[in-house]
C-alpha positions as CSV (number, residue, x, y, z in Angstrom):
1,X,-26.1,165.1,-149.7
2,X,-25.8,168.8,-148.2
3,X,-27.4,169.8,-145.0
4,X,-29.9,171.8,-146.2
5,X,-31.1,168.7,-149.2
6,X,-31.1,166.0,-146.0
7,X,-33.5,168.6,-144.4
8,X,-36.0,169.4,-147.4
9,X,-36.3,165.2,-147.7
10,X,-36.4,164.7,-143.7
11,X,-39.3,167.4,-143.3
12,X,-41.2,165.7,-146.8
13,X,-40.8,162.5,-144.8
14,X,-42.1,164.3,-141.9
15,X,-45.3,165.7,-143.8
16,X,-45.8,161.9,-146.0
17,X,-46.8,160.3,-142.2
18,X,-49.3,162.6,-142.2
19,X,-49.3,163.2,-138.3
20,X,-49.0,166.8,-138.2
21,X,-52.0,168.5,-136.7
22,X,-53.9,165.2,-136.2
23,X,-56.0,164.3,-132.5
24,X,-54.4,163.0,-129.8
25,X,-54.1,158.9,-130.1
26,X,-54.0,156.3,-127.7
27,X,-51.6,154.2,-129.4
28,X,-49.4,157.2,-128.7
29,X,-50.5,158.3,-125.4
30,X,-50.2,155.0,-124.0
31,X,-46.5,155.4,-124.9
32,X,-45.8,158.4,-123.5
33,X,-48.1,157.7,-120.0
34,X,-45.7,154.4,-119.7
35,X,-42.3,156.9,-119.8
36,X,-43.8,159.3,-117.6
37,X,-44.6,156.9,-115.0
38,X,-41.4,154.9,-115.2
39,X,-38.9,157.6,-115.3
40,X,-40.9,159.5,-112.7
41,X,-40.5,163.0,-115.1
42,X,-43.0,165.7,-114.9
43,X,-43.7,165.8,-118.5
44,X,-42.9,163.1,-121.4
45,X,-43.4,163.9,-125.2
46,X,-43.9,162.5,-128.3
47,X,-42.8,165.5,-130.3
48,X,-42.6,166.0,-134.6
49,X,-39.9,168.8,-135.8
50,X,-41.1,170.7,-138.7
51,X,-39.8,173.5,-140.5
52,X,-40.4,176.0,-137.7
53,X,-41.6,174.4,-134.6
54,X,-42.0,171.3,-132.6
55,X,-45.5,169.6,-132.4
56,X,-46.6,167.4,-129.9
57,X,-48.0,164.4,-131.0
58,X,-48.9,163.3,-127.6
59,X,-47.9,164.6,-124.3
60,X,-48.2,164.4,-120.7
61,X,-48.5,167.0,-118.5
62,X,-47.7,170.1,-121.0
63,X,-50.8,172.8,-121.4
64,X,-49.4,173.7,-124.8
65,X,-49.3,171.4,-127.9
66,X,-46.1,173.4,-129.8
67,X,-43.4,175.5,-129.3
68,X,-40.8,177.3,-131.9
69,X,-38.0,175.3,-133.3
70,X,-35.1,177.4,-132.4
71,X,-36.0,176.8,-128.3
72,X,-36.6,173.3,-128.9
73,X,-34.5,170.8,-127.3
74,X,-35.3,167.9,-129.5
75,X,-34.3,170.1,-132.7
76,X,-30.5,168.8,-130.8
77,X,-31.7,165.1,-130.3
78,X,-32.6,164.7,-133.9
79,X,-28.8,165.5,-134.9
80,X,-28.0,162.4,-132.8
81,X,-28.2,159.0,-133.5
82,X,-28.8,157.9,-130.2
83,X,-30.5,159.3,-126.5
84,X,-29.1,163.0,-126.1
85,X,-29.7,164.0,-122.4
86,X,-29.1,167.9,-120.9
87,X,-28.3,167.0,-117.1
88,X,-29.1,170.6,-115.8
89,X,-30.6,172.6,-118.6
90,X,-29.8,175.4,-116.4
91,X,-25.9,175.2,-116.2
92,X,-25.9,174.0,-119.7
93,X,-24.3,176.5,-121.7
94,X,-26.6,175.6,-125.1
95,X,-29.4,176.0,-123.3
96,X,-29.3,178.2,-119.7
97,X,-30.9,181.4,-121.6
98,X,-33.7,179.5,-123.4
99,X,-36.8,180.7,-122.6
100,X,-38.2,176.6,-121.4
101,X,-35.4,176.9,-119.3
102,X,-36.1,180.5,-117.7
103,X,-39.7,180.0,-117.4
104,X,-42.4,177.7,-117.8
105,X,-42.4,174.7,-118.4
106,X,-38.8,175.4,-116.3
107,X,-36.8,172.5,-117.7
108,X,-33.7,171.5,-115.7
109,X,-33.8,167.2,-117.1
110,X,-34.1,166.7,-120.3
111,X,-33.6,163.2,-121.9
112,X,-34.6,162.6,-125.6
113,X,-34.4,159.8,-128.4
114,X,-34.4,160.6,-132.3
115,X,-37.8,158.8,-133.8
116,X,-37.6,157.5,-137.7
117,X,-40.3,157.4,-139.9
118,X,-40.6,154.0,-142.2
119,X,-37.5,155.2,-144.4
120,X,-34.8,155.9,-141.8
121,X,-35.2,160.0,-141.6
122,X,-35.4,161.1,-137.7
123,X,-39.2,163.1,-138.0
124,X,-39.3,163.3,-134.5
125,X,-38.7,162.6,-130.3
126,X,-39.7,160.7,-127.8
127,X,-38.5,162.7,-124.8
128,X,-38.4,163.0,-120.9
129,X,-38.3,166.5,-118.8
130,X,-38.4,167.1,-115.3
131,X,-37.6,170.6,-113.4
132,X,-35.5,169.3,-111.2
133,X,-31.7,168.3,-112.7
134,X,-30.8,164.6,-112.7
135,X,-27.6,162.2,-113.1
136,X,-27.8,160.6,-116.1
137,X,-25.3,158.1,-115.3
138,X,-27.9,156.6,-112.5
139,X,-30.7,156.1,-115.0
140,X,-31.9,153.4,-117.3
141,X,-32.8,154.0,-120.7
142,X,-33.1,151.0,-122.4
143,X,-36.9,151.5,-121.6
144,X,-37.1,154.7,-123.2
145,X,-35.3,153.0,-126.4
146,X,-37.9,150.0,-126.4
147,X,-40.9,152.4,-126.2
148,X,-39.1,154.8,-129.4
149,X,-38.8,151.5,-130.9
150,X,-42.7,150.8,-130.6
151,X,-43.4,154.6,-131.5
152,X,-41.5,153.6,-134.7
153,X,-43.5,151.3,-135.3
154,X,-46.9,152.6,-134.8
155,X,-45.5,155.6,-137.1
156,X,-44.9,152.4,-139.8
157,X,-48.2,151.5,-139.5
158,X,-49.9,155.3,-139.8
159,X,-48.0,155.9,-142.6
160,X,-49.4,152.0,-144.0
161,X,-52.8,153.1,-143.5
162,X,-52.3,156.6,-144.9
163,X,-51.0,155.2,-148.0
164,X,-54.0,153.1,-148.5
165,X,-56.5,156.1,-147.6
166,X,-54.7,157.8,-150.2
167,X,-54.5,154.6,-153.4
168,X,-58.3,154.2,-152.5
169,X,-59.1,158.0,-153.0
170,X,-57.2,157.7,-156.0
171,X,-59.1,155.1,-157.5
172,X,-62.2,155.1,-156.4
173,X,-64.7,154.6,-159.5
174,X,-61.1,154.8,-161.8
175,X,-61.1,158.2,-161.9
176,X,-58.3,160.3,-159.9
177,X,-60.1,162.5,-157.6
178,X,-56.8,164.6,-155.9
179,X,-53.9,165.5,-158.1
180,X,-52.1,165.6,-154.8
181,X,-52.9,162.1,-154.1
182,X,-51.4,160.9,-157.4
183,X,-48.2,163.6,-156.9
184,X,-47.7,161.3,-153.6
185,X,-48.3,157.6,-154.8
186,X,-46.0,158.2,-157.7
187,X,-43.6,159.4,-155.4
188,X,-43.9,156.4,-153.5
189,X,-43.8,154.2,-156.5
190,X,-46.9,153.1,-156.0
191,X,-49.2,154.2,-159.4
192,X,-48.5,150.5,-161.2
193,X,-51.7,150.0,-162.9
194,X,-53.7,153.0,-161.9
């Protein structure tokens, strides 16, 4: 599959959680209050990568709920299948001129981890930043893997209930009431008797 194919299913994965744009959650924000206060960071994200920007999902201690893409540091950590980390954003030559690096929120840390939606495609982040540079090699992450993994599964369960917001929209008195809702349950495989 090219590049550009692998994207155009990751970002319709992406969209089919239907987390974009949605209120803060405490099932999330409990996640990300738990990295912040182990790791001792000044800021921990749950972020979602879409076409042109990172959202956050939920966040801690960040006064702004997006940023562009092409500064984003997680756009890197979803190319990896495992924790990418940026030791001194500031002497790292991907990222010394980038404009979260230069001014605020100042990132020097940066640790991330690639979150999958129910189907295997990385929609998103679960990441760590700090402004002042750390040594990777002293930390622990196995936390920060255990809480992805329970992001990943609260992302299953969204996109469970999601789907059966959507079948009960559709069928509701047997008559299809959003074309968009049957363009997604037969893409899902899901229209057997409907």
């Amino acid at each position: 599959m090219t590049l550009k194919r692998h994207e155009q299913r990751r970002l319709h994965a992406l969209h089919e959680t239907g987390l974009l744009d949605t209120p803060p959650e405490e099932r999330f924000d409990r996640l990300t209050r738990i990295a912040k206060q182990h790791y001792q960071v000044n800021t921990t994200l749950f972020t979602l990568i879409d076409a042109k920007r990172q959202w956050f999902k939920s966040k801690q201690n960040l006064g702004i709920d997006m940023t562009p893409r092409r500064h984003a540091f997680c756009d890197h950590t979803i190319q990896q299948n495992s924790i990418y980390v940026v030791e001194d954003a500031a002497n790292d030559p991907l990222f010394y001129k980038n404009p979260l690096v230069t001014g605020t929120p100042f990132i020097r840390f940066y640790a991330g981890i690639p979150v999958r939606d129910p189907t295997g495609f990385k929609v998103g982040t679960l990441c760590l930043i700090d402004s002042a540079p750390r040594d990777a090699s002293r930390m622990d992450f196995s936390i920060l893997r255990s809480l992805a993994a329970i992001l990943e599964e609260e992302i299953e369960r969204v996109c469970t209930d999601y789907r059966h917001t959507l079948r009960r929209l559709y069928t509701k008195n047997g008559v299809c009431h959003s074309a968009c809702t049957r363009r997604f349950l037969v893409q899902r495989g899901e229209n057997d008797g409907l």
